[in-house]
N, C-alpha and C positions, 0 to 999 in steps of 0.2 A: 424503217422496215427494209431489208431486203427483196427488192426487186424482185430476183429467181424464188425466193420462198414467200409468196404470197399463204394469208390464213384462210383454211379453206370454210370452215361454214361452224358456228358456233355447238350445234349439238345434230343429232339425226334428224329430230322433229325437225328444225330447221331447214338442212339438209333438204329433206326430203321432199320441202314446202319447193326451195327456190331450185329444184332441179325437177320440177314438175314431177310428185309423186313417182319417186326415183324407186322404192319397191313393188309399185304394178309391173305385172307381167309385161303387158303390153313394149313396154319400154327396152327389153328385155328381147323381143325379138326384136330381129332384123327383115325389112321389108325393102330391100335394097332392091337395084337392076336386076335381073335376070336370075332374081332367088338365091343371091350370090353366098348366102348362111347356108343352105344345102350343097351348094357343091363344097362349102370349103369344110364343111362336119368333119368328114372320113379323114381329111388330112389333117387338121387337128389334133382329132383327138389320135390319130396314127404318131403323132409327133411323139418322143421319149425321151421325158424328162426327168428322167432315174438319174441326172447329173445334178440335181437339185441335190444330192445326197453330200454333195460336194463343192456346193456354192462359194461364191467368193461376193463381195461387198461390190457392189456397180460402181464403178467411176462417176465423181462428181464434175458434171461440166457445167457452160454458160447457157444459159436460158436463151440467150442471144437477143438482139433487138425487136425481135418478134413477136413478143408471149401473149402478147393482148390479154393478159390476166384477168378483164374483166369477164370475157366463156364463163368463166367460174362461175359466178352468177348467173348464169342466163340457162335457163331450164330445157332451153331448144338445146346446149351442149349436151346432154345426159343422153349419146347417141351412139347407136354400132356402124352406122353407115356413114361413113363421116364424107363422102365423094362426093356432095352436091351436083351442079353440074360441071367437074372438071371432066375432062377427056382425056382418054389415058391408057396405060396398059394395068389390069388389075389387080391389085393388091390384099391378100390377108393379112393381117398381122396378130399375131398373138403374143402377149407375155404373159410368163409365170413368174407370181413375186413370189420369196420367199423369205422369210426371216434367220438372217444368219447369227441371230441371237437367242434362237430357239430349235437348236441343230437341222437348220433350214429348213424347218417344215413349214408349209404352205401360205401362206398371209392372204385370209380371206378381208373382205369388206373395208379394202383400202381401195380407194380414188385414185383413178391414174389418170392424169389428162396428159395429150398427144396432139401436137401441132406439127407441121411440116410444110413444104413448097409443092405447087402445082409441075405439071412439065416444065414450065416455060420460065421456072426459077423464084416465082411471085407467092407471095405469104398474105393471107385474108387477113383484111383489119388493118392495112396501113398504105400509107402511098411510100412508094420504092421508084427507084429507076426505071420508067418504064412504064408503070404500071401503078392505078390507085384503086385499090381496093378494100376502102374505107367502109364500112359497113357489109361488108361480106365475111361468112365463117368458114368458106369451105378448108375442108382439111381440117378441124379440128373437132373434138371433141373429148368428152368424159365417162369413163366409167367405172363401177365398184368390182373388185375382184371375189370369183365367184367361191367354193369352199374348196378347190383344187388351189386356186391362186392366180387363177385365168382370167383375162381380160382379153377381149378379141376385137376387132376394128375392120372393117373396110374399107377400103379405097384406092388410090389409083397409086404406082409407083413413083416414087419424087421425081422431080427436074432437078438440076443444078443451077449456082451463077456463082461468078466469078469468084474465087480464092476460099471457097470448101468444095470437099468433098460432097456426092448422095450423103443426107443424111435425114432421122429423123428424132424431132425434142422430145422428152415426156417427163413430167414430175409425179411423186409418187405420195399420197398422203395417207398414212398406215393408218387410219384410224378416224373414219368419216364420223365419230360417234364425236368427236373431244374438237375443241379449237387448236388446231397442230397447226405446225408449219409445213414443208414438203420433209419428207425427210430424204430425198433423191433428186437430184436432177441428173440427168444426163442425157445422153444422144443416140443414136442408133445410125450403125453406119451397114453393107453391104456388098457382099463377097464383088468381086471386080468382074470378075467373070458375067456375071446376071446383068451390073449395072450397063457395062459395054455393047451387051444384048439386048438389054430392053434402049438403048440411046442411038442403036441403030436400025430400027424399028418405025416403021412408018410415022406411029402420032410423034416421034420423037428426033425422027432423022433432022426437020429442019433448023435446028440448035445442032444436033450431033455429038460427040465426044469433048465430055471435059477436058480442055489441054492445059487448064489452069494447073486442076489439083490433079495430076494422071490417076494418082495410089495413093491408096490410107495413109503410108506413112508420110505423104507427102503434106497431109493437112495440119494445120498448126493443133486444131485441138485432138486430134487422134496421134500426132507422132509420138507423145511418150506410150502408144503401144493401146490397142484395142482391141486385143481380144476374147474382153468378154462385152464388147458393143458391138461386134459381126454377129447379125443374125444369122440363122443356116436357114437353108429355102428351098424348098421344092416348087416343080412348075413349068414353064416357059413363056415364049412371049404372045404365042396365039392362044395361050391357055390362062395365063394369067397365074401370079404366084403367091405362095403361101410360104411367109417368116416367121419363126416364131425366136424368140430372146428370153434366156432366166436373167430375170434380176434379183438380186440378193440386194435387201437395204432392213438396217439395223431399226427395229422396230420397238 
């Protein structure tokens, strides 16, 4: 089996068992810090995604040594708030899938799971240089796209470490109903402008500026060209910001 495309759950009933009744509501909202699903509503849904009309297929990247595949299973992943306790400058994220084998109209009730690093460079679920973080999830989670193609996420803006760029992982699986594979991997990377802002920024000044990777094209997996992995973002850094990303993956 490949690694980057693990199976995600044999049928819905299933599903729905080992992601702790993944159709109640409950699940569904978000009870994060500071009501952090109400402030970020209006931007949102203000986001304009009339470029879905004109999708393109998401770049296939590496899941990277990260993926702790096993989230899948675990029913606590099936979450909008995915911040635990990291500390941070705060993050929306939104992606719109879409199916670009259905003149890109919307791809509801596909599974997106999303991992990424804390400030300080570190990934939940493994011991790294530094730091063991064996039995913790923060920063990651699961969820199903709603009938627009929206899947929304909380949490805190990445850190970096040495030789990439900001970035963040997500797999995409069209179709929580069938035993699939992902049919997406890729990454999410971030306008330079914002990352440079939020890295010089109190929670973030004491690491400071990437000097490894400066710029996107300097990173091995974004140089043959990323631009449909730049999120666009409103925001700042006492305010906390809101990305959102179309993914186009062939369903």
């Amino acid at each position: 089996m490949n690694p980057s495309e693990p199976p995600f759950t044999p049928s819905r009933r299933e599903a729905l068992g080992a992601f702790g009744a993944l159709s109640a509501a409950p699940l569904f909202s978000f009870a994060g810090p500071a009501d952090a699903e109400d402030v970020w509503a209006g931007q949102f849904d203000a986001f304009d995604f009339a470029a879905a009309r004109q999708c393109a297929l998401i770049p296939q990247e590496t899941a990277g040594p990260f993926p702790l595949l096993e989230a899948l299973d675990m029913a606590a992943m099936v979450r909008r708030d995915i911040t635990e306790d990291r500390p941070g400058v705060p993050l929306a994220l939104a992606l719109k899938l879409v199916n670009v084998n259905a003149a890109c109209a919307p791809l509801a009730n596909a599974a997106v799971y999303v991992w990424y690093c804390d400030k300080d460079g570190a990934y939940s679920g493994y011991r790294q240089a530094g730091h063991d973080t064996r039995g913790q999830t923060f920063l990651r989670g699961v969820q199903l796209s709603d009938a627009r193609g929206l899947v929304r996420f909380a949490g805190i803006f990445p850190g970096w470490y040495p030789g990439r760029i900001t970035h963040v992982h997500f797999q995409v699986y069209p179709n929580a109903d069938t035993r699939r594979h992902a049919t997406a991997t890729s990454q999410i990377a971030f306008p330079q402008e914002v990352t440079k802002a939020v890295y010089a920024s109190p929670l973030y000044a004491a690491r400071g500026q990437n000097r490894s990777v400066p710029e996107i094209a300097d990173d091995g997996i974004f140089s043959d060209g990323a631009s449909y992995q730049i999120a666009k973002m409103k925001g700042s850094v006492e305010a906390g910001y809101a990305a959102k990303l179309l993914v186009g993956v062939a369903a």
